[in-house]
C-alpha positions as CSV (number, residue, x, y, z in Angstrom):
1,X,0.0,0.0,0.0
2,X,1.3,3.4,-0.2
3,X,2.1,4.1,3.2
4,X,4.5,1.6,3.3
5,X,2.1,-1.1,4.7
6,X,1.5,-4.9,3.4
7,X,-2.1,-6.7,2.5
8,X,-2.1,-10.0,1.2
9,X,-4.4,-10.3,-1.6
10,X,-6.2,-12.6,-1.1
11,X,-8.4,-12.9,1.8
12,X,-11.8,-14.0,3.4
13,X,-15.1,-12.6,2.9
14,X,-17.9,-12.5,5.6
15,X,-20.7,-10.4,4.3
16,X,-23.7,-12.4,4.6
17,X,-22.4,-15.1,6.9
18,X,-24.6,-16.2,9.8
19,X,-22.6,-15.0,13.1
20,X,-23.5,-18.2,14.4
21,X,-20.9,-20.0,11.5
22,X,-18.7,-17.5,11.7
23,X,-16.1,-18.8,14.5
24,X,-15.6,-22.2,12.6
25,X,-15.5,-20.5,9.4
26,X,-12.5,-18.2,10.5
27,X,-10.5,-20.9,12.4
28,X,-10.8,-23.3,9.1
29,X,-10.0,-20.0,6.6
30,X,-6.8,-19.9,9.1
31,X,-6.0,-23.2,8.8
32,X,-5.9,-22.9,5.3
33,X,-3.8,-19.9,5.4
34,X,-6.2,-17.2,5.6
35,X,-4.3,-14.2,6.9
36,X,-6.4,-11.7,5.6
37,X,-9.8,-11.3,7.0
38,X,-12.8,-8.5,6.0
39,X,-15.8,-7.4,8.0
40,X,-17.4,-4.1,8.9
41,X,-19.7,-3.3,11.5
42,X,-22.8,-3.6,9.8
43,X,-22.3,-7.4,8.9
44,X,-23.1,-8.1,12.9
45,X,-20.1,-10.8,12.7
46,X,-16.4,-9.1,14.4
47,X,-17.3,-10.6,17.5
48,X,-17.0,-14.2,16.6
49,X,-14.5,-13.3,14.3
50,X,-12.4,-11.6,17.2
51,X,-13.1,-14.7,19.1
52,X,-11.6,-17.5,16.1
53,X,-8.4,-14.9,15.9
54,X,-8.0,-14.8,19.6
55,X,-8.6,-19.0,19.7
56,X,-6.1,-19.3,17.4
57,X,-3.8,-16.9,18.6
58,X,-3.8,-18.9,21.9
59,X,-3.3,-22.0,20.0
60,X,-0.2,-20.7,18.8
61,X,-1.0,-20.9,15.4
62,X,-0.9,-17.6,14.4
63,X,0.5,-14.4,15.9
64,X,-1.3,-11.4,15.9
65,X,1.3,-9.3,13.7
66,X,0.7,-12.3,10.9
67,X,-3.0,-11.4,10.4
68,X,-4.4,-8.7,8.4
69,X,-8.0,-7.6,9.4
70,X,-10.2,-4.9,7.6
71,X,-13.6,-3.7,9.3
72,X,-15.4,-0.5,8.4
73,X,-17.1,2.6,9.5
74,X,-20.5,2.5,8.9
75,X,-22.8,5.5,7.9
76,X,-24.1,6.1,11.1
77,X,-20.9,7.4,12.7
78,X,-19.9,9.7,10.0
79,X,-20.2,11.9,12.4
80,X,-16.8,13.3,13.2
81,X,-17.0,13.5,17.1
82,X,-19.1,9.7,16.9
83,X,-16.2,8.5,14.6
84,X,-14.0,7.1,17.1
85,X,-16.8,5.4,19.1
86,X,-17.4,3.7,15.9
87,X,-14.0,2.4,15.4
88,X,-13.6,1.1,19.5
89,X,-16.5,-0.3,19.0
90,X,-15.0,-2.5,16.1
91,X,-12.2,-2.9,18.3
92,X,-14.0,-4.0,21.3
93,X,-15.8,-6.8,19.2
94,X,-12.9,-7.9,17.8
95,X,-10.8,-7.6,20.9
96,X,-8.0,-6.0,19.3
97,X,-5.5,-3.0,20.1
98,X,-5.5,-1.9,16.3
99,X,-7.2,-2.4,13.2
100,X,-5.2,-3.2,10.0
101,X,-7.0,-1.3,7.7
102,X,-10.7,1.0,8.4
103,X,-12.5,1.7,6.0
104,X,-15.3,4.5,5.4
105,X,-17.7,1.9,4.4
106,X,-19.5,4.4,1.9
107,X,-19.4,8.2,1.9
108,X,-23.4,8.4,3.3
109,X,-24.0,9.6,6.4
110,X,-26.7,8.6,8.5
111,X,-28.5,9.3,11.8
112,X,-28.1,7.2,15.2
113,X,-31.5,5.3,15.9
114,X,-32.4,2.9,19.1
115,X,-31.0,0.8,16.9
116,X,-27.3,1.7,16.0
117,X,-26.9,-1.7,13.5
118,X,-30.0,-0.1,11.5
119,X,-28.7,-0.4,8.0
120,X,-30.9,2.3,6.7
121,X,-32.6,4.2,9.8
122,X,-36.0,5.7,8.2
123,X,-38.9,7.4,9.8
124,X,-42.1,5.9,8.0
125,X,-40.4,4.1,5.4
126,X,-38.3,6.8,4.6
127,X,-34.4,7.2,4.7
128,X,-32.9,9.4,7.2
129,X,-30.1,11.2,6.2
130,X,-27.2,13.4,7.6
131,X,-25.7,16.4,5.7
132,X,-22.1,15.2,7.2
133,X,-19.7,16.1,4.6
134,X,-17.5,12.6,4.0
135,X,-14.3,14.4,3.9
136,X,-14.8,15.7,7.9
137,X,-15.5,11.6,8.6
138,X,-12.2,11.4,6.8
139,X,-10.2,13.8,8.4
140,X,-11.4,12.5,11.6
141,X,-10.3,9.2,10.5
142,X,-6.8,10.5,10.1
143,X,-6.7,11.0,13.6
144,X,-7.2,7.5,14.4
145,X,-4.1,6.2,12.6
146,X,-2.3,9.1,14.3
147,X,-3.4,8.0,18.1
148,X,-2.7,4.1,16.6
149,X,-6.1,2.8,16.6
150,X,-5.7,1.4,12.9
151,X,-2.5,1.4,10.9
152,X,-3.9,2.3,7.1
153,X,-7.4,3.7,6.3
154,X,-9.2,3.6,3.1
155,X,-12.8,4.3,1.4
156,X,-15.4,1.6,0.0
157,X,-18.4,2.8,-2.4
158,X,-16.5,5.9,-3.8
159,X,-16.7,7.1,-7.0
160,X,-13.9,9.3,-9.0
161,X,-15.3,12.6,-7.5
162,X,-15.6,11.6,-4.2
163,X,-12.3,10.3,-3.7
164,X,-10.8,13.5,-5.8
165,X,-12.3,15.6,-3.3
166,X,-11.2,13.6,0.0
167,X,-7.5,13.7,-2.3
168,X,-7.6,17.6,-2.2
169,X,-7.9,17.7,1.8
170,X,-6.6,15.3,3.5
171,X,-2.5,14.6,5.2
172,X,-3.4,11.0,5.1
173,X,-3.8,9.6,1.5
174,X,-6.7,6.5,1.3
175,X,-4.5,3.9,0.9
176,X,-7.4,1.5,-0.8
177,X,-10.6,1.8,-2.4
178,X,-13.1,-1.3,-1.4
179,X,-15.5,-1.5,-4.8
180,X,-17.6,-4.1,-6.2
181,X,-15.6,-5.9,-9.0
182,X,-16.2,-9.0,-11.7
183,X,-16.1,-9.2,-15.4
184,X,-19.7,-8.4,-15.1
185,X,-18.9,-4.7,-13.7
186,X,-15.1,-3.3,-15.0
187,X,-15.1,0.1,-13.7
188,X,-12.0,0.8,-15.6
189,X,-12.0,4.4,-14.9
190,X,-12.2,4.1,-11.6
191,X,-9.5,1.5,-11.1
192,X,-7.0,3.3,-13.8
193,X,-7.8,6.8,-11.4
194,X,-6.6,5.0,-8.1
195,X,-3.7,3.2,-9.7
196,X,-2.4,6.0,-11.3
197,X,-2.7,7.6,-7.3
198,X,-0.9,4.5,-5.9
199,X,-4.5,3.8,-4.2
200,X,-4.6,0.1,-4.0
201,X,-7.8,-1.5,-5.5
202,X,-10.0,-5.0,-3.0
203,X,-12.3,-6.3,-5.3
204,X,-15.7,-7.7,-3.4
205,X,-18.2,-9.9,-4.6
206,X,-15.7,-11.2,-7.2
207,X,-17.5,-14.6,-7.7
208,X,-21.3,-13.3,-8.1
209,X,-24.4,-15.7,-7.2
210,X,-27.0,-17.2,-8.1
211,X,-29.5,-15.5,-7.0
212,X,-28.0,-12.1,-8.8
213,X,-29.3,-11.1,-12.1
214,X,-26.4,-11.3,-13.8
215,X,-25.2,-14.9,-12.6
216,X,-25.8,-16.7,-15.7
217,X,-24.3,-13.8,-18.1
218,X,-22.0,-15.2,-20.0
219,X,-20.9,-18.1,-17.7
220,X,-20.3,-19.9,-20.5
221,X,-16.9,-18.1,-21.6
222,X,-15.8,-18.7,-17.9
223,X,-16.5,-22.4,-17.6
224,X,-14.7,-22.8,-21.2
225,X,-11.6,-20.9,-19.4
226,X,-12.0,-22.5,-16.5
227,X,-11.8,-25.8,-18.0
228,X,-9.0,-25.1,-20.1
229,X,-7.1,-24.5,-16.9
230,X,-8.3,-27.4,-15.3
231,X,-9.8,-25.2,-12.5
232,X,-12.8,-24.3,-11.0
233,X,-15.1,-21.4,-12.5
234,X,-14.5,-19.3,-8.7
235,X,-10.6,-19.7,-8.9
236,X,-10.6,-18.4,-12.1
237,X,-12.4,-15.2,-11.2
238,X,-10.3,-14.9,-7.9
239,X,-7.5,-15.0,-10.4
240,X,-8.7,-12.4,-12.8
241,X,-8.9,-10.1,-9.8
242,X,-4.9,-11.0,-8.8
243,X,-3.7,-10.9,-12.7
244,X,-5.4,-7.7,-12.7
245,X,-3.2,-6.2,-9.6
246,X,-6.6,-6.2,-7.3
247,X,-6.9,-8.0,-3.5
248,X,-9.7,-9.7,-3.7
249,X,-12.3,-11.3,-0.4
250,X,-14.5,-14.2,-2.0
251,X,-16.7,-15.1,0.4
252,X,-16.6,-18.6,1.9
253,X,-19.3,-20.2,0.2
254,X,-21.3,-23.4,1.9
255,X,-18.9,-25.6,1.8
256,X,-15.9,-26.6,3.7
257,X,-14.3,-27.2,0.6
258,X,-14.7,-23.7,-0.8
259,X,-11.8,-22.3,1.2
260,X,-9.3,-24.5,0.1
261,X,-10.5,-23.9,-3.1
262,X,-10.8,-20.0,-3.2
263,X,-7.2,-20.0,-1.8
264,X,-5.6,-22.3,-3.8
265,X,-5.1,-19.8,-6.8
266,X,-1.3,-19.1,-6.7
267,X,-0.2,-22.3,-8.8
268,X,-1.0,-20.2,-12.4
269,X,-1.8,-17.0,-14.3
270,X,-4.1,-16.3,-16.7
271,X,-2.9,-15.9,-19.8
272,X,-3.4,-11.8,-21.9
273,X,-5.9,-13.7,-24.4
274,X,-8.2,-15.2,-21.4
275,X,-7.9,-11.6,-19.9
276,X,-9.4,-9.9,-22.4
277,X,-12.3,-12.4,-22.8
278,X,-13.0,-11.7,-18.8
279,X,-12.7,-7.8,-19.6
280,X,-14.8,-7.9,-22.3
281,X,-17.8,-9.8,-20.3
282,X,-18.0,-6.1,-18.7
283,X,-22.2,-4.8,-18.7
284,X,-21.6,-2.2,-16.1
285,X,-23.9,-4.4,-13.9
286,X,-24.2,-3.7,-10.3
287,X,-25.6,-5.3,-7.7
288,X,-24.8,-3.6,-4.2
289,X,-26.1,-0.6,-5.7
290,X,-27.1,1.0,-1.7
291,X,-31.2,1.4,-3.2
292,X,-31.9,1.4,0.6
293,X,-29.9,5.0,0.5
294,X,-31.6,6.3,-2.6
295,X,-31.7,9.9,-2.5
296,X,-28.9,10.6,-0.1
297,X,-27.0,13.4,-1.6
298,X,-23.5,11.6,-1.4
299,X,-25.1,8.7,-3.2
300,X,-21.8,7.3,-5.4
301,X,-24.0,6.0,-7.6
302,X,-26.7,7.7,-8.5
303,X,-24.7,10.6,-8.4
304,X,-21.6,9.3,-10.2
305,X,-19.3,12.0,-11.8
306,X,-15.3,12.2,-12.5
């Protein structure tokens, strides 16, 4: 990263997990060499996740300095005087003294309700937004890595603008950009922007679903390349993100058998032929598109300029 600091890239995934799987799921992804681990706040999981780390740290088979572990800020302590309480609360779950990298989970602010894990607190079935300016949540952010609370910080959800206008204020550069990424959604501006600013790129959701409209789009072409590899379909999309210079967190999937698999991607490269037919899948298809948000006036989507 550009402060100097090291992320493996490849790591584990736990949006959508049930908390209840999470422990074994965490002690098995570092078993299999998982040293990289993403959450945030909103996915209700860094407790058990603090508790696998902390297991396995006391079975000597990790050290704490070996692991890598990204949570986020979430919109409702954008804040700059809640944005600290946000991040020891991350801390406290995970029972850590520091935080690898933090992330500004998307540049929306968002009120405090009864219920603080509210994704989208609303007021008869309306949205409740803040007028917090993201770059204040940044630069408040900054002064976390400065009392040593997390060691790099970074932004997820941006869009060119947005980060161009966090670039012009801040002393603390983002040193990545969390984004949704697939052959299904390229965003080549974006990622040629933050390369070109040393701004280091985690692709999530690079797998897709089934349940996802855009699933079956052109699976064929990956099958065909994932055959010719002798791979499976997901290891040749983790790859695609690698090849293209991205971390990547794939989630762990339902089976056991998924982590080994997701991990077991450093054995080959895809060749400049088999890259192209992944780029050129690209339909500008997204699926976390934050609808529950609509409105907000920091939307990065719906209000997405360069």
């Amino acid at each position: 990263m550009n402060n100097g600091c090291k992320m493996p890239v490849l790591g584990l995934g736990t949006w959508g997990t049930k908390p209840s799987e999470m422990i074994s799921i965490v002690k098995k992804a570092i078993d299999n060499g998982y040293r990289h681990i993403d959450t945030a706040f909103l996915h209700k999981n860094e407790k058990q996740i603090g508790q696998a780390i902390k297991k396995k740290i006391q079975e000597k088979s990790i050290k704490r300095e070996e692991m890598f572990i990204a949570t986020k800020l979430w919109n409702t302590y954008h804040d700059p005087k809640n944005v600290k309480c946000g991040c020891t609360k991350s801390l406290c779950n995970l029972g850590l003294d520091y935080i690898d990298l933090y992330l500004m989970h998307t540049p929306m602010g968002a009120p405090i309700t009864s219920d603080e894990n509210e994704f989208a607190p609303n007021k008869d079935g309306k949205p409740l937004f803040t007028d917090v300016d993201y770059i204040s949540t940044w630069q408040a952010m900054e002064e976390l890595v400065k009392e040593g609370y997390c060691k790099s910080i970074g932004v997820s959800n941006f869009n060119i603008k947005q980060i161009k206008n966090v670039l012009k204020k801040c002393k603390i550069m983002p040193q990545v950009l969390q984004i949704e990424h697939h052959p299904y959604l390229r965003q080549k501006e974006l990622t040629d922007f933050c390369e070109a600013r040393q701004i280091a790129i985690t692709a999530y959701a690079p797998l897709g679903s089934p349940t996802r409209p855009w699933a079956g789009r052109d699976a064929s072409e990956v099958k065909s390349i994932a055959r010719r590899y002798q791979k499976s379909p997901a290891q040749i999309l983790i790859r695609y993100q690698i090849d293209l210079g991205h971390a990547t967190i794939p989630n762990p999937g339902k089976s056991d058998n998924n982590l080994l698999e997701n991990i077991s991607v450093f054995n080959f490269n895809l060749s400049p032929q088999d890259m192209i037919a992944l780029k050129n899948l690209n339909a500008d298809i997204r699926y976390f598109n934050y609808s529950g948000f609509s409105g907000h006036p920091h939307h990065p989507f719906e209000n997405e300029e360069s």
